[in-house]
ZATI-776777 format. One record per residue (C-alpha): residue in one letter; x, y negated, z. Coordinates in pm, 1 decimal. Layout:
["a" [X Y Z]]
...
//
This chain:
["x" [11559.2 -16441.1 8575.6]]
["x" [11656.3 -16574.6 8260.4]]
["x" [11470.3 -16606.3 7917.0]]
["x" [11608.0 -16356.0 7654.4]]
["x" [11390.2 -16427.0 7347.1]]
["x" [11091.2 -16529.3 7296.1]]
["x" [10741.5 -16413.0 7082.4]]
["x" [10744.7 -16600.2 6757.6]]
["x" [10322.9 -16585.4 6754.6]]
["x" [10074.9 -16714.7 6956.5]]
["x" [9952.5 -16441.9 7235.5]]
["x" [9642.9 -16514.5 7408.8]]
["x" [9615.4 -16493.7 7774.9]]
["x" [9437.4 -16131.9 7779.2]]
["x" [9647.4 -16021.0 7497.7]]
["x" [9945.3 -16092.2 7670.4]]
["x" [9801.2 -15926.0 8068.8]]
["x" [9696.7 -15616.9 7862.4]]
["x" [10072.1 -15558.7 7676.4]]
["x" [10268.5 -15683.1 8055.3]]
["x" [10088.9 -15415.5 8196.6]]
["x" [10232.2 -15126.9 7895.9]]
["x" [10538.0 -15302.0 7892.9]]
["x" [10877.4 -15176.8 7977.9]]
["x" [11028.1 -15534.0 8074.6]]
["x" [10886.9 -15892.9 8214.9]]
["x" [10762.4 -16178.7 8005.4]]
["x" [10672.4 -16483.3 8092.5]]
["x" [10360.4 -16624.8 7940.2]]
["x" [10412.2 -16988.4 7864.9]]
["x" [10123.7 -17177.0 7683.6]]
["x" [10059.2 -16900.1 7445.1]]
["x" [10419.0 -16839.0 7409.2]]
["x" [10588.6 -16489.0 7541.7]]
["x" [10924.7 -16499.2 7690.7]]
["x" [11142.5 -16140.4 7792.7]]
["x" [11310.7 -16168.0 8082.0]]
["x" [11662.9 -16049.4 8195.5]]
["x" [11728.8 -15873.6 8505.8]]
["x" [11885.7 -16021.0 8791.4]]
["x" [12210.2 -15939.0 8977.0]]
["x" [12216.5 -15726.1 9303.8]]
["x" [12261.8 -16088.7 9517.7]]
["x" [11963.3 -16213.0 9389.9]]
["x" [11770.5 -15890.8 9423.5]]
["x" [11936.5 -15855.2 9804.5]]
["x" [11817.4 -16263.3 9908.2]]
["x" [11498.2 -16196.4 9768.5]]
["x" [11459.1 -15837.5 9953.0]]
["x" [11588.5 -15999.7 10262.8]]
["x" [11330.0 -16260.6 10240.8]]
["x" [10998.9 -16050.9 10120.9]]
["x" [11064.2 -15810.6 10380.1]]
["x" [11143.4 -16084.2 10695.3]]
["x" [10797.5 -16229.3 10591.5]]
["x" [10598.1 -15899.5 10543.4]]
["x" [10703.7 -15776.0 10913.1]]
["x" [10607.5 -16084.1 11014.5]]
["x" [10280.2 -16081.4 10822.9]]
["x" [10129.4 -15753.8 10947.7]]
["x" [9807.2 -15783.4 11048.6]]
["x" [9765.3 -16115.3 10946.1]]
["x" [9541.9 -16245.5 10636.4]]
["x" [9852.1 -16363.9 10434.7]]
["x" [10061.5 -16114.4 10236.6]]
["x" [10439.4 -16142.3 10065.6]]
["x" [10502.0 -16040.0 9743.6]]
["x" [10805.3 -15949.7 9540.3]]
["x" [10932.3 -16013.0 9157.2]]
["x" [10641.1 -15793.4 9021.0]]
["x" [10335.8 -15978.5 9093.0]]
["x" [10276.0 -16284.3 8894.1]]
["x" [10121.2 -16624.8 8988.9]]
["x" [9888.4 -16789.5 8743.7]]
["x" [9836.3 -17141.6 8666.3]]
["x" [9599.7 -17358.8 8448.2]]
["x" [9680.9 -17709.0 8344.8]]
["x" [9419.4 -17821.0 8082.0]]
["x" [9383.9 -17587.0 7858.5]]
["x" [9720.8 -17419.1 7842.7]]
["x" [9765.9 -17075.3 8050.8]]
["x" [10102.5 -17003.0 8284.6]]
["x" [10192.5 -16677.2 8392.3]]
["x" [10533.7 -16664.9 8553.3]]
["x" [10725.2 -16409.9 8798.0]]
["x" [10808.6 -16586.5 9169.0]]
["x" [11088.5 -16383.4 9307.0]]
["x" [10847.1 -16420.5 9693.7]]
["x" [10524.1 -16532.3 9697.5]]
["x" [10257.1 -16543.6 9984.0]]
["x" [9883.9 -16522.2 9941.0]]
["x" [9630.3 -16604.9 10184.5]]
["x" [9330.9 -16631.0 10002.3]]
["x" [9129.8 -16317.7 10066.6]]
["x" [8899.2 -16438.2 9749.5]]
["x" [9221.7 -16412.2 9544.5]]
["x" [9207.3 -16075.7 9469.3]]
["x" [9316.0 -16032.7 9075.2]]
["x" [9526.8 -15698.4 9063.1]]
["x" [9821.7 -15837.2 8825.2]]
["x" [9888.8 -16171.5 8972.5]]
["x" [9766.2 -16482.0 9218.7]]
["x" [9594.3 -16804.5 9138.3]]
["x" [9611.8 -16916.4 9505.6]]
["x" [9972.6 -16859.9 9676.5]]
["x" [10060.1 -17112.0 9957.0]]
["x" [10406.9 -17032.0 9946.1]]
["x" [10656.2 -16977.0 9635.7]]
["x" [11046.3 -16894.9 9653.7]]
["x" [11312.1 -16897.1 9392.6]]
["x" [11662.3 -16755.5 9422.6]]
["x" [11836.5 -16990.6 9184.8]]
["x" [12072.4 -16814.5 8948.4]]
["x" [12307.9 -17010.6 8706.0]]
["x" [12104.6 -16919.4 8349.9]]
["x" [11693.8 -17052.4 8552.9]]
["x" [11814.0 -17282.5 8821.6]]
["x" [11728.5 -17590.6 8571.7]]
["x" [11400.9 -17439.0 8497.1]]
["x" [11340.9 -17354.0 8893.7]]
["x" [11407.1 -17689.7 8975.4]]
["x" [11208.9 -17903.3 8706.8]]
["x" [11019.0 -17716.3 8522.2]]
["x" [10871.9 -17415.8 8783.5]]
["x" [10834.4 -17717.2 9009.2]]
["x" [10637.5 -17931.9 8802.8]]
["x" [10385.5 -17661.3 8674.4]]
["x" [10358.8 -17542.7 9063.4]]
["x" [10250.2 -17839.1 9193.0]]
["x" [9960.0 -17810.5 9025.4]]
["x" [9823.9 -17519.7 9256.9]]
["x" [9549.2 -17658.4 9530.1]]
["x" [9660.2 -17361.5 9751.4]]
["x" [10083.6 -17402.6 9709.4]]
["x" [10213.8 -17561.6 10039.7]]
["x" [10562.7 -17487.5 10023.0]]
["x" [10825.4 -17411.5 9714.8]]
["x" [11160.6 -17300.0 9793.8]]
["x" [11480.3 -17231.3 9586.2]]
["x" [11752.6 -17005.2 9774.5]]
["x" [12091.5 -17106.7 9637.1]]
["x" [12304.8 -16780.4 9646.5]]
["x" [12605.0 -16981.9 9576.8]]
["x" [12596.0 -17257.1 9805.0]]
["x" [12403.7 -17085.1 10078.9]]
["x" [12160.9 -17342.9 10067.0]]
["x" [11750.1 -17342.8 10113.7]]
["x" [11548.3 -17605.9 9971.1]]
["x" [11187.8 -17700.1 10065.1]]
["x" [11004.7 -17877.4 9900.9]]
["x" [10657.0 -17948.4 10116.6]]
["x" [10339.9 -18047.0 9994.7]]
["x" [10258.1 -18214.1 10327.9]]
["x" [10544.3 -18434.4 10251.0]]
["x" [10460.0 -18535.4 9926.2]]
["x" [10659.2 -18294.7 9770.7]]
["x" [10991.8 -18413.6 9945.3]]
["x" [11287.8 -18172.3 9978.8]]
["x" [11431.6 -18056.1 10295.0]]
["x" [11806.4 -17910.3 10248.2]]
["x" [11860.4 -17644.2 10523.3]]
["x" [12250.7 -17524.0 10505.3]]
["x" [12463.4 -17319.8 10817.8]]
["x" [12315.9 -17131.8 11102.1]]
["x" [11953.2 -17257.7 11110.0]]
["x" [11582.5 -17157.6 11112.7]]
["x" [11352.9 -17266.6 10835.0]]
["x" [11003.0 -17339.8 10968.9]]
["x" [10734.5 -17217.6 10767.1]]
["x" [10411.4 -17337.8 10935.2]]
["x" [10150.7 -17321.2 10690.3]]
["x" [10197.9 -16937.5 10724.0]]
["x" [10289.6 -16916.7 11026.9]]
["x" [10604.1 -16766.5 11014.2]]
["x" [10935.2 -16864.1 11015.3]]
["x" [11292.4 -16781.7 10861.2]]
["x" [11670.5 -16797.0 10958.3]]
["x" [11935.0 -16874.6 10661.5]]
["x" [12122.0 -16567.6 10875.1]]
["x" [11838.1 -16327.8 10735.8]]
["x" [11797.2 -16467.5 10406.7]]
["x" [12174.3 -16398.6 10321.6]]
["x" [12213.4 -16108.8 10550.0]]
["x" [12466.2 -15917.4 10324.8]]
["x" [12544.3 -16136.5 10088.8]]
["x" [12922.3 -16204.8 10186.5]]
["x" [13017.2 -15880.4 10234.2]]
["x" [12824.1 -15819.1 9867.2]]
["x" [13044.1 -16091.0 9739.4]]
["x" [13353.6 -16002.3 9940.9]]
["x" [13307.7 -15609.1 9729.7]]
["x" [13252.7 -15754.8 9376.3]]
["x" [13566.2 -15947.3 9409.5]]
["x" [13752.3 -15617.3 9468.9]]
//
């Protein structure tokens, strides 16, 4: 996703949960500050499918759920208020049980796009880190067919996972292949180029 304009006013946290719920497109709520979002492109909508839906079959029955692009995570640093859109997030807090968005995820993807992967990378990072609960946070790079993980047991240190290989995600107990994540996405590139 991609900031299109921003609020010129300050918006207070409720304010801004009460007009996301009437509205007819995403914001961001950044300190106060109300971003619209863009849409994304069908590649980034398939990875993120792909991925949501590996991890919710794998899920069932299980105390941890997967989320998709519509459910926002919340975060507190201070006195400043976050609310931003993960394209996949799992919960596994039972006691985090806000209808609109999670305070608790242990897991948090990205798929990097040209126009947020600077803001994925430093700035979704940085503010994420400051969940107790978050154990993993991984980009997807469309382009490069690349997964990052960045793992809290690791002191936040990045693991690049590229070609045929599985991407272990413990702390949920599940797991995921770069073959599922991108299932579709060269044939989806090989029709655009048509």
């Amino acid at each position: 996703m991609t900031a299109l304009a921003k609020i010129d006013f300050w918006v207070s946290p409720e304010d801004y949960l009460t007009g996301e719920v009437e509205a007819l497109s995403r914001h961001e709520y950044l300190g106060g500050e109300v971003y619209a979002m863009a849409g994304t492109t069908r590649l980034h909508n398939l990875i993120a499918l792909n991925t949501a839906s590996s991890l919710t079959n794998q899920l069932r029955g299980k105390t941890c759920q997967a989320y998709m692009a519509d459910v926002k995570v919340k975060v507190e640093i201070a006195r400043d208020t976050y609310f931003y859109y993960p394209d996949v997030m799992v919960g596994c807090d039972p006691a985090d049980n806000n209808p609109l968005f999670l305070t608790r995820p242990s897991v948090i993807m990205e798929v990097l796009s040209p126009g947020t992967e600077r803001i994925d990378r430093r700035e979704k990072f940085f503010i994420f880190q400051r969940l107790d609960s978050l154990q993993l946070y991984i980009l997807i790079d469309p382009i490069n067919r690349e997964v990052t993980v960045h793992a809290k047991a690791d002191e936040w240190g990045a693991t690049v996972h590229s070609g045929a290989t599985t991407i272990d995600l413990a702390c949920i107990g599940c797991s995921l292949t770069t073959a599922e994540i991108f299932e579709g996405a060269d044939e989806m590139a090989s029709n655009s180029a048509a």
